[in-house]
C-alpha positions as CSV (number, residue, x, y, z in Angstrom):
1,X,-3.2,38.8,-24.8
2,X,-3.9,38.9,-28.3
3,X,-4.4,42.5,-30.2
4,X,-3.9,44.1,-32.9
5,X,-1.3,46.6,-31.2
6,X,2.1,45.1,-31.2
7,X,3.4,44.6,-28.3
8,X,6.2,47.0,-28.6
9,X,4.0,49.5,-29.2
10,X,3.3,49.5,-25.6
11,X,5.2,50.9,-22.6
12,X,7.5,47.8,-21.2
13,X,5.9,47.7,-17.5
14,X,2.4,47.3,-19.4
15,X,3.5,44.7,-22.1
16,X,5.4,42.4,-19.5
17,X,2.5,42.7,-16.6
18,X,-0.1,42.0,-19.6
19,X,2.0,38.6,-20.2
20,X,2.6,37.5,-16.7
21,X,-0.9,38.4,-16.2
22,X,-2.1,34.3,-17.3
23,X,0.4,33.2,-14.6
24,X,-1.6,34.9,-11.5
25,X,-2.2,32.3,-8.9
26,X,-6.1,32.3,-7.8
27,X,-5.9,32.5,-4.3
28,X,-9.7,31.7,-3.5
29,X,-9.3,29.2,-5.9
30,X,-6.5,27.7,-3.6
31,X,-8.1,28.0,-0.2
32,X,-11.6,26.5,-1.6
33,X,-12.7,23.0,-1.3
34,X,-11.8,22.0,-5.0
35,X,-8.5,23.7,-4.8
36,X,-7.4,21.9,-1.4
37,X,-8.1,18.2,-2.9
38,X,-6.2,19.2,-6.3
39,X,-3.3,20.1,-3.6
40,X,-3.6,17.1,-2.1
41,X,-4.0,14.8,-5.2
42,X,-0.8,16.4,-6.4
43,X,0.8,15.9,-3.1
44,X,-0.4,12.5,-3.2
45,X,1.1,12.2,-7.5
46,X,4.0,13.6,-6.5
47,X,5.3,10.5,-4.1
48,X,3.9,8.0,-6.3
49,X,6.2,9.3,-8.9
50,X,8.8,10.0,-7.2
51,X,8.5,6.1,-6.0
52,X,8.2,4.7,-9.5
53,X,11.1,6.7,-10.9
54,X,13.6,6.3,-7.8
55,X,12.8,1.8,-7.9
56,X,13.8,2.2,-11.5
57,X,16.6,4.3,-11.4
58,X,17.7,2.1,-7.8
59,X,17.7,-1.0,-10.1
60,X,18.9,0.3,-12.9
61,X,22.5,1.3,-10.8
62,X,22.7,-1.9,-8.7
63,X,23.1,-3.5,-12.4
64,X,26.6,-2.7,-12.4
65,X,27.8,-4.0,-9.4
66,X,30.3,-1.6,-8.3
67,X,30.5,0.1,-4.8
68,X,29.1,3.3,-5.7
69,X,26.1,1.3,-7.6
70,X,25.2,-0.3,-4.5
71,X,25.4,2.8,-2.5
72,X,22.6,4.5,-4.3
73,X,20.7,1.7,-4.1
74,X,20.3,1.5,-0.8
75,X,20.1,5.4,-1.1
76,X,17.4,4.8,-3.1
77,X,15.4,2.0,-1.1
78,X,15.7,4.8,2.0
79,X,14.0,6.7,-0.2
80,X,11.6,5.0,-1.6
81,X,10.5,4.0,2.2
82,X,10.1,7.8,2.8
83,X,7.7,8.7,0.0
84,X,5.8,6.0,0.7
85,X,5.5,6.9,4.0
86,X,4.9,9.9,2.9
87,X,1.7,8.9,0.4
88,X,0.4,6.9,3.3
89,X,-0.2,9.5,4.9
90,X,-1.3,11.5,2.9
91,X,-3.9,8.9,1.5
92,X,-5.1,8.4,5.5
93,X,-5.4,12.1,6.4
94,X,-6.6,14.2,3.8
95,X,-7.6,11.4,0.8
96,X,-9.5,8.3,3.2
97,X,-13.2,8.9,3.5
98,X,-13.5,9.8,7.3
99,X,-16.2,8.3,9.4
100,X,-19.2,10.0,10.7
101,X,-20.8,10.4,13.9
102,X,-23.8,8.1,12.2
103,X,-21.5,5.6,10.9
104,X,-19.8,4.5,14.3
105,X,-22.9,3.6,16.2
């Protein structure tokens, strides 16, 4: 990515493949152990946050007291239900350490 030729020296199909090169996705990376937990941790990040900022912005609209504002707080609760749902599962299948054959005897 760095040379001493300037990139407009270069032929355009060359100078924009050699800059979307460092956004390839790995795809062994992906189907291998280490990539399937960071999918899953991220999976997992994802409702958490998306529980944290829909409580705040839930409470923060029910301050107003208005029709609408109580709408989307309940909007919101719904919501907030579903990703935790959502992380539940996703903490008892894929993030929970599963019990072995050894460990139920």
């Amino acid at each position: 990515m760095f040379s001493a030729w300037n990139r407009w020296d270069r032929p355009p199909e060359e100078g924009a493949a050699a800059e979307l090169q460092g956004f390839a996705v790995d795809k062994t990376f992906l189907s291998s152990l280490k990539g399937i937990l960071l999918e899953t941790e991220l999976d997992f990040l994802r409702c958490v946050s998306a529980i944290i900022i829909f409580l705040v912005v839930s409470f923060a609209a029910v301050t107003s007291r208005e029709g609408a504002a109580i709408a989307a707080f309940v909007f919101g609760v719904i919501l907030v239900s579903v990703f935790a749902y959502d992380a539940f599962k996703i903490y008892r299948t894929e993030m929970a350490p599963q019990a072995t054959q050894g460990d139920q005897q």
